[in-house]
MITOR-814985 format. One line per field, with one value per atom (N, C-alpha, C): residue number from 1; chain; atom name; x negated, y negated, z negated. Coordinates in steps of 0.001 Angstrom, whole numbers, plus 500000, padded with zeros to 6 digits. Atoms other than C-alpha are relative to their C-alpha. Layout:
# MITOR-814985
num <- [NUM ...]
chaine <- [A ...]
atome <- [CA ...]
px <- [X ...]
py <- [Y ...]
pz <- [Z ...]
//
This chain:
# MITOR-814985
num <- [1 1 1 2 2 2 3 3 3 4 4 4 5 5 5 6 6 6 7 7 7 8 8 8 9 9 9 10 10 10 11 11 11 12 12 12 13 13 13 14 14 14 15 15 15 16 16 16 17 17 17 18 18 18 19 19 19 20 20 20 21 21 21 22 22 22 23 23 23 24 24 24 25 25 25 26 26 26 27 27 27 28 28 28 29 29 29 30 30 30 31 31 31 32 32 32 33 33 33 34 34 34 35 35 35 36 36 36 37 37 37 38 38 38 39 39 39 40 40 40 41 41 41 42 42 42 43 43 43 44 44 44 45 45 45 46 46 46 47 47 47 48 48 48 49 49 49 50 50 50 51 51 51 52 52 52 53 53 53 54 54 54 55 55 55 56 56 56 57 57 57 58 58 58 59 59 59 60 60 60 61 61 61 62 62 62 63 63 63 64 64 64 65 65 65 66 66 66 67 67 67 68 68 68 69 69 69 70 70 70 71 71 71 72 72 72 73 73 73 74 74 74 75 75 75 76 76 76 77 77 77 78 78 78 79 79 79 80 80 80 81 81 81 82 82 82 83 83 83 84 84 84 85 85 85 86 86 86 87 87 87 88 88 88 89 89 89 90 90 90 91 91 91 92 92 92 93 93 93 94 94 94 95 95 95 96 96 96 97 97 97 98 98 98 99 99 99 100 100 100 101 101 101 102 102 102]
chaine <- [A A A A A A A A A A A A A A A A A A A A A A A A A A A A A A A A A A A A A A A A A A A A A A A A A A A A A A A A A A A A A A A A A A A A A A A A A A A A A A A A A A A A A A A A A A A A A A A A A A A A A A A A A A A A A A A A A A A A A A A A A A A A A A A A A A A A A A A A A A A A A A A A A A A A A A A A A A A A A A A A A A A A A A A A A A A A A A A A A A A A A A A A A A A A A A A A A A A A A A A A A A A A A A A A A A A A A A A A A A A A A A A A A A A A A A A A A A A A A A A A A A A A A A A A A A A A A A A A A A A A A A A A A A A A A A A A A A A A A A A A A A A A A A A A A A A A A A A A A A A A A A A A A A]
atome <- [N CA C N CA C N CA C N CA C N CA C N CA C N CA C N CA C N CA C N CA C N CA C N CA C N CA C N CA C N CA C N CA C N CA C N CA C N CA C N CA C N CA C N CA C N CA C N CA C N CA C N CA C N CA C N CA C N CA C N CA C N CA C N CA C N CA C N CA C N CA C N CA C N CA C N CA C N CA C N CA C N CA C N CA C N CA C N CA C N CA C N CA C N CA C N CA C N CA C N CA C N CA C N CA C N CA C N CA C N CA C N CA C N CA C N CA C N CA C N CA C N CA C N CA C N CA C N CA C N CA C N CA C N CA C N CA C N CA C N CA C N CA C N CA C N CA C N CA C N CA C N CA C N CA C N CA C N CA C N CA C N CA C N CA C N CA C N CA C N CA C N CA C N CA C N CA C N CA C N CA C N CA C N CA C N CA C N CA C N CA C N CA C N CA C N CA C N CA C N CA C N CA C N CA C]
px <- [499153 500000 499108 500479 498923 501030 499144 500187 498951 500578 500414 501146 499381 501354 499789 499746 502217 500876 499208 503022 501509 498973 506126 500253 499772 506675 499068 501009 504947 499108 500357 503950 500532 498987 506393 500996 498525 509389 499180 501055 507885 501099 498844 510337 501176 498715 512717 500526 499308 513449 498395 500682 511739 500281 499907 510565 500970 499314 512539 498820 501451 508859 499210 500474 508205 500825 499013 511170 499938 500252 510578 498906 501621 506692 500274 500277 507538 500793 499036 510501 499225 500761 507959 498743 500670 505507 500330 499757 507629 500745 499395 509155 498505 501169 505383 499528 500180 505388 499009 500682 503806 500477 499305 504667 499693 499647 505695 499979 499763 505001 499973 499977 506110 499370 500457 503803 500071 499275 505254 499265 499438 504867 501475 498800 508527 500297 499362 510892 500484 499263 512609 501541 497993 516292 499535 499597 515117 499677 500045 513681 501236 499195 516164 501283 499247 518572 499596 500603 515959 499974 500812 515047 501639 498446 519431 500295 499890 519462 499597 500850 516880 500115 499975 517509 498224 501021 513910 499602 500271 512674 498821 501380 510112 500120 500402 508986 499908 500209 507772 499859 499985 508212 498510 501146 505068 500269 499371 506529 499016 500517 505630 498594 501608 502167 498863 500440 501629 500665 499186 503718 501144 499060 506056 499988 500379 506308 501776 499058 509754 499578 499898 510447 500893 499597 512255 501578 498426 515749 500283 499862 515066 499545 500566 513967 498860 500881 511640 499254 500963 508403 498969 501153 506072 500077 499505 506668 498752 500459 504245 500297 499402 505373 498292 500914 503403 500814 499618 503839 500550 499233 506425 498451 501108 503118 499556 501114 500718 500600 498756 503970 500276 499529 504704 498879 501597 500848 499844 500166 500779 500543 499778 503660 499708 500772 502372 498953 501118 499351 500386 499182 501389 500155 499593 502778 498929 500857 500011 499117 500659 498809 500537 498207 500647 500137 499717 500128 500627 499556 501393 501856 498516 505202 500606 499444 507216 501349]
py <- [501177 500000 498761 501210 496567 498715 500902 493127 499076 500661 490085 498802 501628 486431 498965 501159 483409 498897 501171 480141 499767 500193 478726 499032 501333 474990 499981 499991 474286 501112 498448 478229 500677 498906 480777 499298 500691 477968 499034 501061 475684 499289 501072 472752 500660 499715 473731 501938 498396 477734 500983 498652 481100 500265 499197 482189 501393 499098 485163 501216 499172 487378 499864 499770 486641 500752 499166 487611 501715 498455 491057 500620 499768 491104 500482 499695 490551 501390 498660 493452 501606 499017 496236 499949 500036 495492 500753 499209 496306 501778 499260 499126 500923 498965 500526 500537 499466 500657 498963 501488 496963 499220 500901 494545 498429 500980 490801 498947 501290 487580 498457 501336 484123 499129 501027 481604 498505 501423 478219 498986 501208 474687 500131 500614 474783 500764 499377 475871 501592 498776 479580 499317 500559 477649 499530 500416 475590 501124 499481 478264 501305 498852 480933 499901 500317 479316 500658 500298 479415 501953 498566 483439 500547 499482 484153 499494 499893 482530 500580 498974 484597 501198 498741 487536 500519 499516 487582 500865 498639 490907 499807 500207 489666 500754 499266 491729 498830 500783 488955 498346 501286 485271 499196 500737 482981 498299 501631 479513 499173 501084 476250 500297 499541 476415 501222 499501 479281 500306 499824 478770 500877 499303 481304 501068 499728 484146 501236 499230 486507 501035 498728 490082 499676 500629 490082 500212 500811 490016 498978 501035 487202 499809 499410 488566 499283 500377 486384 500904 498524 488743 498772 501015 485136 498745 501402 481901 499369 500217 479620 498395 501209 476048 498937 500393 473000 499700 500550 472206 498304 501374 468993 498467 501162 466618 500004 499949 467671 499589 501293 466978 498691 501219 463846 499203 500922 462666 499921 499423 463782 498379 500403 461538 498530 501631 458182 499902 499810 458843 499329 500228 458637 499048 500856 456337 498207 501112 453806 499890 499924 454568 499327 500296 452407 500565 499081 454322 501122 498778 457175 500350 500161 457831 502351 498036 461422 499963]
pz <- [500000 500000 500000 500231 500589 499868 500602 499443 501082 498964 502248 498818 500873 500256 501424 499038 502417 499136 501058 501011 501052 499482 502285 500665 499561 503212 500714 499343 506484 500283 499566 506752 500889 500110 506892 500667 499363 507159 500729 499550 509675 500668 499092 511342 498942 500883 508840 500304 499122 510290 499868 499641 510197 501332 498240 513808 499517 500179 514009 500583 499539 515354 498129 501531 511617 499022 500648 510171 500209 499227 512383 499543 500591 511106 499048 501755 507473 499629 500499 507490 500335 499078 509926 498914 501088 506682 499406 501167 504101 500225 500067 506040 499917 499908 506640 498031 501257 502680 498958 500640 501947 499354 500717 499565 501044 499469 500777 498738 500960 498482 500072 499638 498708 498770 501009 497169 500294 499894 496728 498650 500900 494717 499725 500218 494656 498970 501059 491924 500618 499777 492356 500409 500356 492023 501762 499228 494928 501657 499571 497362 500449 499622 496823 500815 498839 499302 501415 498813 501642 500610 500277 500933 500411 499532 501244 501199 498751 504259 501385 498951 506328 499609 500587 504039 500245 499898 503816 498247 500716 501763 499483 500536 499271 498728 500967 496617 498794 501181 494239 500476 499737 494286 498940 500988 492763 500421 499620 492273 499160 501014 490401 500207 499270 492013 498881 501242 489831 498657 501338 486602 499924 499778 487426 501000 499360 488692 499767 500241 489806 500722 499778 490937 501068 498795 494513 499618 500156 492661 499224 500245 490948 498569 501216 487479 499688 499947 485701 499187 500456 485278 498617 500445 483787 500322 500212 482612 499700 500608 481634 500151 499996 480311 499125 500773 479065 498697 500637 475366 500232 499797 474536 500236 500657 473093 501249 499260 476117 501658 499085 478457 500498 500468 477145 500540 499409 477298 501579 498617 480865 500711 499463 481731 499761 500635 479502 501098 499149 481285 501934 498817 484883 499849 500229 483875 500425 499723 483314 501445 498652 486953 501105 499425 489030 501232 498685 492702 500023 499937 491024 499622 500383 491102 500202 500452 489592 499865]
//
């Protein structure tokens, strides 16, 4: 078995749409007995539109560039959050930057 990851935005979905020669790729993978993983910046909430509309067949999702990580029904396997204080500092911090906007 092998495992093939592809980020998503500007990848996989490119002009807004999955080629459909990808869609065909990624399914002829998992039927050969391969796992499929989408690695994203984005949230899970906001991707999984994207994943029911192509009915694309991913084994494990890796969101929040990292901070998260699901099972391909949606199951969270790994969370990892920042504490409130180190949060907070983060966005003071932002804050005083003025080019930077969140």
């Amino acid at each position: 078995m092998k495992l093939l990851a592809s980020d998503f935005d500007g990848t996989l979905n490119y002009g807004d749409t999955i080629m459909e020669e990808d869609l065909e790729a990624i399914k002829a993978w998992k039927e050969a007995g391969n796992e499929f993983v989408i690695v994203t910046g984005r949230s899970y909430e906001s991707l999984k539109k994207q994943l029911d509309r192509y009915d694309l067949p991913v084994d494990y999702v890796v969101s929040n560039n990292g901070g998260m990580i699901y099972d391909g029904s949606g199951k969270e396997l790994m969370a990892n959050y920042l504490d409130t204080i180190t949060a907070v500092d983060i966005l003071y911090a932002m804050h005083e930057i003025s080019d930077v906007a969140s």
